[in-house]
N, C-alpha and C positions, 0 to 999 in steps of 0.2 A: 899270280903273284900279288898283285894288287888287292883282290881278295882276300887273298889271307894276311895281308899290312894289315888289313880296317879291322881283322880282330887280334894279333897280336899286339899293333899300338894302341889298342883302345884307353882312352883317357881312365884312370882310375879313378874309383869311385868314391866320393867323399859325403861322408855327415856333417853338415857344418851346427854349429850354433853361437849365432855372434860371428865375432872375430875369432874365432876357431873352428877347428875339424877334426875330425878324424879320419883317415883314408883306410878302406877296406880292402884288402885283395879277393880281387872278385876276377874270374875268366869269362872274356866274353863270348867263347867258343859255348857254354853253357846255355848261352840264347838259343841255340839250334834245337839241342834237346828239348828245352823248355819248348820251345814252337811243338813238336813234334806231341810233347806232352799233352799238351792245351786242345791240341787241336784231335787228340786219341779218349781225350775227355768231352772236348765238344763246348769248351769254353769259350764259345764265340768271342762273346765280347773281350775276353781277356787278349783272344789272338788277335783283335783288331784293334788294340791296345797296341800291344806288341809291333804288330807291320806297321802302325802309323809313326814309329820311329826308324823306321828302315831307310828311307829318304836321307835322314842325315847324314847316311856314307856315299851317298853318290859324289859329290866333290871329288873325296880323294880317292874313288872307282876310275872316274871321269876324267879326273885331271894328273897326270903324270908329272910330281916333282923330286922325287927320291925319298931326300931328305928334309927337303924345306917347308913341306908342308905340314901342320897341324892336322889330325884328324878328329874333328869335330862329331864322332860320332855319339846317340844316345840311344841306342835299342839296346847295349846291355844293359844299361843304370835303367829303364824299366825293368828289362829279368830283373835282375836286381831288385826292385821294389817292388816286383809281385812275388818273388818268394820270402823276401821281410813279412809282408801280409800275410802269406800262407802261415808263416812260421809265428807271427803274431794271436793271429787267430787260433791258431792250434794250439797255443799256450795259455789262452782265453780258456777256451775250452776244456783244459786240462783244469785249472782253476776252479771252473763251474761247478764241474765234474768233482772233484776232490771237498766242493763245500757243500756237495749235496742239493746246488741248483736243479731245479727242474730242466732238462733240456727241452728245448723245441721241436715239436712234432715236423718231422720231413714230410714234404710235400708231395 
């Protein structure tokens, strides 16, 4: 039950700049996938990106308040920001691709 609090209340995810934002609707059940993703590609470092935000839900794993308590959690606003960058890059790419840039030889 607690469990699944840390990812249906997950804090939503916001762009700021300045005194403003934007708030995105992102799910953070998505993290799982993504984990399972990263780690069927062998994106090391990406998944240990990832789990070193997992720590921030233990509080409210840990501690039992219903309703009074905030959950501070941040493993999905990484998902989150790794697939902005996926999504980034891949539109870099498109980009290059479309001007006639040379790509770069895969290693």
């Amino acid at each position: 039950m607690r469990a699944r609090r840390i990812f249906d209340r997950a804090l939503p995810v916001r762009l700021g700049w300045g005194a403003d934002f934007v708030q995105i609707r992102f799910n953070a059940w998505l993290a799982l996938p993504l984990l399972a993703l990263l780690g069927a590609l062998r994106q090391w470092d990406q998944v240990k990106l990832l789990l070193f935000y997992t720590p921030t839900s233990l509080p409210p794993l840990l501690i039992y308040s219903r309703n009074g308590y905030t959950n501070p959690t941040a493993f999905h606003m990484m998902a989150f920001a790794l697939l902005a960058c996926w999504a980034l890059h891949a539109a870099l790419h498109v980009v290059a691709r479309a001007r006639g840039a040379k790509q770069p030889e895969a290693a």
